[in-house]
C-alpha positions as CSV (number, residue, x, y, z in Angstrom):
1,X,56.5,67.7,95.9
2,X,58.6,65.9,93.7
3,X,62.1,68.0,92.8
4,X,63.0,70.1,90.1
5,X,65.4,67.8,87.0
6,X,68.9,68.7,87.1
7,X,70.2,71.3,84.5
8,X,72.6,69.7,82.4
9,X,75.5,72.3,80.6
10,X,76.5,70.9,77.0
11,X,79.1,73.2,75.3
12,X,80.7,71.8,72.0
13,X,81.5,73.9,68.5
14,X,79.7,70.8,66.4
15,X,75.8,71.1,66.2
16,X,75.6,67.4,65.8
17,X,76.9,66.6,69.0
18,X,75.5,68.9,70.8
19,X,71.9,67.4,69.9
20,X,73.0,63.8,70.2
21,X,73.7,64.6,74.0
22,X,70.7,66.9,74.4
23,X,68.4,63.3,73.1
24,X,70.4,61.3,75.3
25,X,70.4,63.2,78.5
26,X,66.8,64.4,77.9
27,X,65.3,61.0,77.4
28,X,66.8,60.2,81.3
29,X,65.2,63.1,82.6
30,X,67.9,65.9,82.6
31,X,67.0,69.3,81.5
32,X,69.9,70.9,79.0
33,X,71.2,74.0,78.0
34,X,73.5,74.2,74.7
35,X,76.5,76.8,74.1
36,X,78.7,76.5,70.6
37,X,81.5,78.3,72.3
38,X,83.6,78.3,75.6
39,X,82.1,82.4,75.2
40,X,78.7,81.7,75.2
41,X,79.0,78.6,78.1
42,X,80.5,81.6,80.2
43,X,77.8,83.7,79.9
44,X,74.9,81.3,80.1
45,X,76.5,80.2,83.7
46,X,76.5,83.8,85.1
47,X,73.1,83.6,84.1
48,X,72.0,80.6,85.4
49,X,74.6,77.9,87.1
50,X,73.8,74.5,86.0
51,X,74.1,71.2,88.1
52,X,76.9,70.2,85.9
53,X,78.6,71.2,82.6
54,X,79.8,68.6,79.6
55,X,82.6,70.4,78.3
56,X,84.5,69.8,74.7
57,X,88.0,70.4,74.9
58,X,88.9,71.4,71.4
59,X,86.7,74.5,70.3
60,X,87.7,77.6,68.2
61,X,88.6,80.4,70.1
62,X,88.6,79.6,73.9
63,X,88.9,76.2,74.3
64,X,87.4,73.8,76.9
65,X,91.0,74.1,79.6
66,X,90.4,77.2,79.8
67,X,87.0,77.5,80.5
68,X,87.5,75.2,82.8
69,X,90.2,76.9,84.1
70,X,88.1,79.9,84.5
71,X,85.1,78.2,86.0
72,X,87.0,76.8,88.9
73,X,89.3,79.8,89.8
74,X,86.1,81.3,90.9
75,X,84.2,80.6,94.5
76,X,80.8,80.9,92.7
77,X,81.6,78.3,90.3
78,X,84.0,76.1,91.4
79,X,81.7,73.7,93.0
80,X,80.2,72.7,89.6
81,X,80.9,69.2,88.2
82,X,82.5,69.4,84.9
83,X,83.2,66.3,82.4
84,X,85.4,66.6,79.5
85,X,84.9,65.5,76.4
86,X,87.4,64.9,73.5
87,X,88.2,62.8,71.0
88,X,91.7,62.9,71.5
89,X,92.8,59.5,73.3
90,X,96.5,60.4,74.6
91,X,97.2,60.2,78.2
92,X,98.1,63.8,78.4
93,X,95.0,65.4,77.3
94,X,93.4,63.4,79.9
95,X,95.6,64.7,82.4
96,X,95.3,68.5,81.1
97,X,92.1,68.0,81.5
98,X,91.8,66.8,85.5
99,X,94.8,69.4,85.8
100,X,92.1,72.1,85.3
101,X,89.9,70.9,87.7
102,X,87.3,68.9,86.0
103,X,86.1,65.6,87.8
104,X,85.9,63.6,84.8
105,X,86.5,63.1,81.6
106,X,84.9,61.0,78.5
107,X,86.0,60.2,75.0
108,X,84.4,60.8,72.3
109,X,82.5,58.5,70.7
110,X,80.7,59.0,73.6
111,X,79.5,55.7,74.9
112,X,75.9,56.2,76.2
113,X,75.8,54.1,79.5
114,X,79.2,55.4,80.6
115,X,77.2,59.2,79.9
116,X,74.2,58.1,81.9
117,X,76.1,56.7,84.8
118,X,79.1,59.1,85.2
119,X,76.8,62.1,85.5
120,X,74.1,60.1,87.6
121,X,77.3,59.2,90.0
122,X,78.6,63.3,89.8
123,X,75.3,64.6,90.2
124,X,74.8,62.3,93.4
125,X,78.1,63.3,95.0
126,X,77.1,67.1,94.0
127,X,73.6,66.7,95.9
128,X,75.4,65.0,98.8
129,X,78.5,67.5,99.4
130,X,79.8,63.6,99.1
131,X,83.9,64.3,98.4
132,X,83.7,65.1,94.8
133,X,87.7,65.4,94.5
134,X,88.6,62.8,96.2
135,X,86.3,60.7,94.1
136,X,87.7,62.1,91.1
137,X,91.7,61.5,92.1
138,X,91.0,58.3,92.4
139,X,89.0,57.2,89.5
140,X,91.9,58.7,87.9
141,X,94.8,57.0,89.9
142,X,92.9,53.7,88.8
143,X,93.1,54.6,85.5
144,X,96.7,55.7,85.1
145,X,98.1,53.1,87.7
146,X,95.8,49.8,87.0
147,X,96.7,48.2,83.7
148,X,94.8,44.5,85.9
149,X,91.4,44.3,84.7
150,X,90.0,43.4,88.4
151,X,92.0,45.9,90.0
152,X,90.5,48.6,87.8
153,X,87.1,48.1,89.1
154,X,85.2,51.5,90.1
155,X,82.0,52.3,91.2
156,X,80.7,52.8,86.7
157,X,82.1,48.9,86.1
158,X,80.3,47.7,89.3
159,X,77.1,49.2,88.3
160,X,77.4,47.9,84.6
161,X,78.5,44.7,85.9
162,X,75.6,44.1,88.0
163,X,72.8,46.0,85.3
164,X,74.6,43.2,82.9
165,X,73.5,40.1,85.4
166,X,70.3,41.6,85.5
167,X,69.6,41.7,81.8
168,X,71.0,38.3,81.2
169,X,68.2,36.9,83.7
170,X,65.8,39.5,82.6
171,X,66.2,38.0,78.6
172,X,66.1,34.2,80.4
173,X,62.8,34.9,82.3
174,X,61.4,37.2,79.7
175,X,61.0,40.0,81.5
176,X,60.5,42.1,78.5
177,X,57.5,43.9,77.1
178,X,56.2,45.6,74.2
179,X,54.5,48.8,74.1
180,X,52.8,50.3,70.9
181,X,52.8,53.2,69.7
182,X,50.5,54.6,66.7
183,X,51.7,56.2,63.7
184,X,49.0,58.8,62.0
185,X,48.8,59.4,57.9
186,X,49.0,63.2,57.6
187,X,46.8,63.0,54.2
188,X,43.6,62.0,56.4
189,X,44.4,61.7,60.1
190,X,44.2,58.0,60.9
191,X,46.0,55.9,62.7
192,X,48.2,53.7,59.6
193,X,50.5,51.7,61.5
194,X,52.6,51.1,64.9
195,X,55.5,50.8,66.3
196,X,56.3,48.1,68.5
197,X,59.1,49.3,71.5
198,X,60.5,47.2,73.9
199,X,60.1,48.2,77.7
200,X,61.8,46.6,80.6
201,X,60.6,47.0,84.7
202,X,63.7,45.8,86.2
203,X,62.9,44.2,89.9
204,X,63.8,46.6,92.5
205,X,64.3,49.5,90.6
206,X,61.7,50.2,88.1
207,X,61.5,51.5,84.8
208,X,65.0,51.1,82.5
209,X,65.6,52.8,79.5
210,X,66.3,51.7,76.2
211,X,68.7,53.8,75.6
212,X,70.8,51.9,78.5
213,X,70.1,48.7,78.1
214,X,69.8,48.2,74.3
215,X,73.7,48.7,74.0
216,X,74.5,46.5,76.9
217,X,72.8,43.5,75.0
218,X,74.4,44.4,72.3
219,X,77.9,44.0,73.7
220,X,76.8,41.0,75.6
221,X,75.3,39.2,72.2
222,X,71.9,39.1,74.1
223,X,70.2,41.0,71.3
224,X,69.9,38.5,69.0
225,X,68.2,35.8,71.0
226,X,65.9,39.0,72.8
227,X,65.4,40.6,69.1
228,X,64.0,36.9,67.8
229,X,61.4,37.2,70.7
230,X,60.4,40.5,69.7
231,X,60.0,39.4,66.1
232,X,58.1,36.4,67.0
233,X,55.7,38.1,69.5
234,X,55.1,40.7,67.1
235,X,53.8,38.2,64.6
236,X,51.8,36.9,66.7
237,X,50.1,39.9,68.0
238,X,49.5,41.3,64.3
239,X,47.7,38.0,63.3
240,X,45.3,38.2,66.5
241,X,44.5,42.0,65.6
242,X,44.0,40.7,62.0
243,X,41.5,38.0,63.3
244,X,40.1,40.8,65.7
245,X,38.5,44.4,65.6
246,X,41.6,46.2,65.3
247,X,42.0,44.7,61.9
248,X,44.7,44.5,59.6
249,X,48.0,46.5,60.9
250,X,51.3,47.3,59.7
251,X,53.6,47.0,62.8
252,X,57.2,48.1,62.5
253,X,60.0,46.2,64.7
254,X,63.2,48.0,65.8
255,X,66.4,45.6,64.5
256,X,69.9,45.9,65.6
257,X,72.6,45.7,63.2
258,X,73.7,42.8,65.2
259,X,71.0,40.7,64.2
260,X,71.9,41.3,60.7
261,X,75.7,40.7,61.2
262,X,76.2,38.2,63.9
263,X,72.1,36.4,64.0
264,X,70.0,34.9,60.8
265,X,67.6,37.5,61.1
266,X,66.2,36.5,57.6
267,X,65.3,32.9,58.8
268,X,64.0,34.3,62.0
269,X,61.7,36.8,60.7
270,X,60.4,33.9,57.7
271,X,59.9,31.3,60.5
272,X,58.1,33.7,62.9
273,X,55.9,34.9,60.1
274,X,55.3,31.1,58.7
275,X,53.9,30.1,62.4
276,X,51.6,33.0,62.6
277,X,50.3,33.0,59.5
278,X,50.9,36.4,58.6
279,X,52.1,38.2,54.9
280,X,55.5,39.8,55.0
281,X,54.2,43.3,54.0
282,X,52.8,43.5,57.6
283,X,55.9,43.6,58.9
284,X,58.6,46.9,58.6
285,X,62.0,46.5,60.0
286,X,63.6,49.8,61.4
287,X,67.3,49.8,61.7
288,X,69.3,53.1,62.8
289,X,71.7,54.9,60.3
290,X,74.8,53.9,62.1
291,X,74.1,50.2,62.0
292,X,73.2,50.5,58.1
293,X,77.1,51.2,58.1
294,X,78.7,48.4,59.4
295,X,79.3,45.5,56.8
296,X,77.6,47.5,54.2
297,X,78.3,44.6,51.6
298,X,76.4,42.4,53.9
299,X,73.7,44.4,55.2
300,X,72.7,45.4,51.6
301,X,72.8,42.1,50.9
302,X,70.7,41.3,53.2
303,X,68.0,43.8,53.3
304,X,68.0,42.8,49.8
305,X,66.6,39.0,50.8
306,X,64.3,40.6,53.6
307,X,62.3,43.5,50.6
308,X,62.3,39.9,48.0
309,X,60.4,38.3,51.1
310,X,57.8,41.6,50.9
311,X,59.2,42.7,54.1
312,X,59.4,46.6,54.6
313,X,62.6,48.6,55.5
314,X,62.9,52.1,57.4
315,X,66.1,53.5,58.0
316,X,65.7,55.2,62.0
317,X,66.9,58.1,63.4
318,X,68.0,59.6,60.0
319,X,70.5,62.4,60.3
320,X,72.2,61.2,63.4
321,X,74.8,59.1,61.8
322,X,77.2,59.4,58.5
323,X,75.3,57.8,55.9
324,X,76.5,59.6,52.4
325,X,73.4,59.5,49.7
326,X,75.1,57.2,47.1
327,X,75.2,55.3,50.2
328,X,71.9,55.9,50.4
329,X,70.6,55.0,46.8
330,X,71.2,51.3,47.5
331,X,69.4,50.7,50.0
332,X,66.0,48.4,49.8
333,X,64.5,51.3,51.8
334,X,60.7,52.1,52.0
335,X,60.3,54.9,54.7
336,X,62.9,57.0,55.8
337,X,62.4,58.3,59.8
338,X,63.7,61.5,60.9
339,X,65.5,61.4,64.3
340,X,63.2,63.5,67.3
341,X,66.5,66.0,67.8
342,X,65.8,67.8,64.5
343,X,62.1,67.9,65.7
344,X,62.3,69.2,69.5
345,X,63.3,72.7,69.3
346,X,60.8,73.2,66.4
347,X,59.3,76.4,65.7
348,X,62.3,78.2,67.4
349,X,64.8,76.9,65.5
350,X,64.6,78.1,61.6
351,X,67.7,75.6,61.0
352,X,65.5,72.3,62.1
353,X,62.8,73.8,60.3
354,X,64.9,74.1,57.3
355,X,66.9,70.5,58.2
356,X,63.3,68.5,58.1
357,X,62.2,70.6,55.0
358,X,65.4,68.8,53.0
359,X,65.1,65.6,54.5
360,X,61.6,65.2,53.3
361,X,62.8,66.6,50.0
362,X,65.4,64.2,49.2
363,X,63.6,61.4,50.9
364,X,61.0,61.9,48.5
365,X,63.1,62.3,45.5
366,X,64.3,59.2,46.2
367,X,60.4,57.3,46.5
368,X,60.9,57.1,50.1
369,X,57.9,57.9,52.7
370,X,58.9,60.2,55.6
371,X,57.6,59.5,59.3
372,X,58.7,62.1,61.8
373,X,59.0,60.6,65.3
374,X,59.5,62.8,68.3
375,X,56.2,65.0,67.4
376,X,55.1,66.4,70.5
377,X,53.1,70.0,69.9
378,X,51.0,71.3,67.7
379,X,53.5,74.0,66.4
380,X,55.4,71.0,65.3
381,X,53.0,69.4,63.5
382,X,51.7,72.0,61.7
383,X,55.6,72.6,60.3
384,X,55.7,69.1,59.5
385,X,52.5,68.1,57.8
386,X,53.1,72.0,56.2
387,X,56.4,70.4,54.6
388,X,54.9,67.0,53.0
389,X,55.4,64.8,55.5
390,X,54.1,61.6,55.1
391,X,53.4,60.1,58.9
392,X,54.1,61.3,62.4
393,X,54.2,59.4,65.8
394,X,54.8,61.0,69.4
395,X,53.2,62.1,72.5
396,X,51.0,64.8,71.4
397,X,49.8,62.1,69.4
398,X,49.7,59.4,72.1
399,X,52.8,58.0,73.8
400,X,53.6,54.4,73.4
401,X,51.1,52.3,75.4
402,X,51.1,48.6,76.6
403,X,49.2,46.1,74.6
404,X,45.9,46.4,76.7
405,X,45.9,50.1,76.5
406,X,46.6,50.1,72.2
407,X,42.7,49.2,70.5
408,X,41.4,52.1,72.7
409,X,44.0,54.6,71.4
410,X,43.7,53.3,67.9
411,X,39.3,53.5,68.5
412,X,39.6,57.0,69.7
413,X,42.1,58.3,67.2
414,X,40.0,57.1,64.1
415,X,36.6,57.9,65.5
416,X,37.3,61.6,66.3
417,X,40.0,62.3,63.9
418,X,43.2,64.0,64.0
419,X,42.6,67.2,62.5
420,X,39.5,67.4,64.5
421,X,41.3,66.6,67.7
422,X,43.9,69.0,67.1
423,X,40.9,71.8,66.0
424,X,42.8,71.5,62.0
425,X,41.9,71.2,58.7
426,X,42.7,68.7,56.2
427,X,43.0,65.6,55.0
428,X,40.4,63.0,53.8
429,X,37.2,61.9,55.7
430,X,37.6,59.3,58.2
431,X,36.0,55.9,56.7
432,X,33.8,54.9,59.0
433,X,33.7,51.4,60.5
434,X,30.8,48.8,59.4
435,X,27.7,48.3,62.1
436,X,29.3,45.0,63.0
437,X,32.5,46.2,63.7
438,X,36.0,45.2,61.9
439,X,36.1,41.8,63.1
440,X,34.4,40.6,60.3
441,X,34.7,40.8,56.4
442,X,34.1,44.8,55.3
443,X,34.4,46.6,51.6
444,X,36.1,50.0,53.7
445,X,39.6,50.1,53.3
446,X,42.2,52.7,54.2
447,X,43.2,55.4,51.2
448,X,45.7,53.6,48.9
449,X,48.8,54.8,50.9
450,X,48.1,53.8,54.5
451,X,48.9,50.3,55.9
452,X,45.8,49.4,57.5
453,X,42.7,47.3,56.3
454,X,39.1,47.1,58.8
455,X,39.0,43.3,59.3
456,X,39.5,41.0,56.6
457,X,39.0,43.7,53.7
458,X,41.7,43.8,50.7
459,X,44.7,45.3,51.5
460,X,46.2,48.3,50.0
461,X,50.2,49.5,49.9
């Protein structure tokens, strides 16, 4: 029987943080629990210890020393691994920090792969009974003592260093995949589009996720030359569904602002449609909210070339980063997406509720679609589609599949219908497909705002 996912602590006063961690840690597998105050992260632990606790340092009222403080002066607690977290960057906070009995501590902006592996490494010294302090005094003795980059090797660099040789042979022998994952048009329940998300299996390990190696090819400047494969595979594959019974589909690509700065994503995204044959409005570019940020000058610019071209734009995870709306207003955007952590504590949580409710206002004052990602029950559709949402993708939907897997998903999402799937009502009758199937030329086309034809039929936007 397989065990139960550790219970991951996250106390912080900011709401943004808190769900930033509560995304990252949840998409490894960790379950969370949230308090806004070293108060509340008190009580929740008499409740119900957790494996491990991420603690902020600077909160109102008590602050994280000396909950810390508290959590270690007592027997029944003092065996829990706590990680600070602070944006404070002075030695001494570090060292107030450790004084207090934590095992570790983090700076804020919290780099995600550092995250993943120091509590993967604290929760596998906890399970073990493995000498947690010792572990901890010397991390720490390397970093105050150690200013020779070899000599401040520990166990976090070692693993990086090897998951980094990995990926570098991984992007040479294109070890890489893409899964797809179906977006549905609220107004009548059909799938409109997909999402194209890269997966690796690395050899002798398994499954990896994104969220740990995407930044590690971005440091490396492997992201460009794996992005350019993405793009061009995705090309490919949209011109053999247009050829086939799938038919005509809008496929979005995810694009890191690396591409844009340090790549010549506009050449490589013309080229790879040229060679496949394929129009430009097929194709939607998704780039996060923090990467719209950097070189804004440039990436406007550029975003600018890529909507001439008839290439679609969707800002991602919108609300996670610091995007201001004049900001906003000059972007070439067509779709806005908003980020899964407004979406997962839907219908308990009247502040998300209210959160998505504005986002989808302004988006729309600004001629923007909306696509909520992250969609996983039917109390959170219902809130969505109930607020003018334009599309949704997620698992209650279907999760993203391998290429093999994606025509039967598409097939049995238009044939039986969303709303009748889901035992709704609403939206417009499914078209249904010709005798001969899609393949060839049809007159059925999707309503005027979905991004899908049935074979070679006219195409609407």
């Amino acid at each position: 029987m397989a065990s139960q996912p550790a219970t991951l602590l996250i106390v912080d006063d900011e709401i943004q943080v808190r769900k930033l961690l509560e995304t990252l840690l949840r998409h490894e597998g960790y379950q969370t629990v949230s308090a806004a105050s070293g108060e509340e992260a008190l009580q929740l632990v008499a409740q119900r210890p957790p494996d491990l606790i991420l603690l902020d340092i600077m909160m109102p009222g008590m602050d994280g020393y000396e909950v810390a403080n508290q959590l270690k002066g007592n027997q029944a607690t003092a065996n829990i691994p706590i990680i600070m977290l602070s944006a404070l960057s002075e030695s001494s906070a570090r060292l107030s920090g450790l004084e207090t009995g934590a095992e570790e501590f983090i700076s804020k902006p919290v780099e995600r792969v550092e995250l993943w592996l120091r509590v993967r490494n604290l929760l596998r010294l906890k399970a073990h009974g493995d000498r947690l302090k010792n572990h901890s005094q010397l991390l720490e003795q390397q970093l105050q003592h150690h200013q020779n980059e070899s000599s401040r090797l520990n166990v976090h660099d070692l693993a990086r260093l090897d998951l980094e040789k990995a990926l570098r042979l991984a992007v040479e022998r294109e070890e890489f995949v893409l899964h797809y994952q179906p977006k549905v048009e609220l107004a009548n329940g059909q799938v409109c589009a997909l999402e194209a998300l890269l997966r690796w299996d690395r050899p002798g390990y398994g499954a990896v996720s994104p969220a740990v190696f995407i930044p590690i090819l971005e440091s490396q400047g492997l992201i460009v030359t794996l992005g350019r494969w993405v793009i061009d595979n995705v090309c490919r594959q949209i011109a053999a569904w247009q050829s086939g019974t799938v038919g005509a589909v809008e496929v979005s690509v995810n694009v890191s602002g690396h591409q844009l700065i340090e790549g010549d994503l506009i050449a490589d995204i013309a080229q790879s449609l040229a060679q496949a044959g394929v129009e430009a409005h097929w194709l939607e570019v998704e780039l996060t909210e923090g990467s719209l940020m950097e070189n804004t000058q440039h990436t406007i610019a550029s975003l600018q070339r890529l909507r001439a071209m008839g290439v679609k734009i969707s800002i991602d995870d919108f609300g996670t980063g610091y995007s201001s709306l004049a900001y906003l207003k000059r972007l070439p955007l067509n779709t806005l997406k908003i980020d899964r952590s407004f979406i997962q504590d839907i219908p308990k949580s009247n502040a998300d509720i209210e959160i998505v409710q504005a986002i989808i206002g302004m988006a729309h004052t600004l001629h923007l679609q909306v696509v909520t990602e992250g969609v996983e029950t039917l109390q959170q559709f219902e809130v969505v589609q109930k607020h003018g949402c334009d599309f949704v993708q997620g698992y209650l939907l279907s999760a993203a599949v391998p290429l093999s897997d994606i025509s039967a998903v598409i097939n049995s999402l238009d044939q039986n219908n969303l709303f009748s799937l889901l035992g709704l009502t609403g939206g417009d009758p499914a078209p249904k497909d010709p005798p001969s199937g899609r393949a060839g030329p049809a007159s059925i086309v999707r309503p005027i705002r979905c991004r899908r034809t049935f074979g070679n039929s006219p195409s609407f936007h």
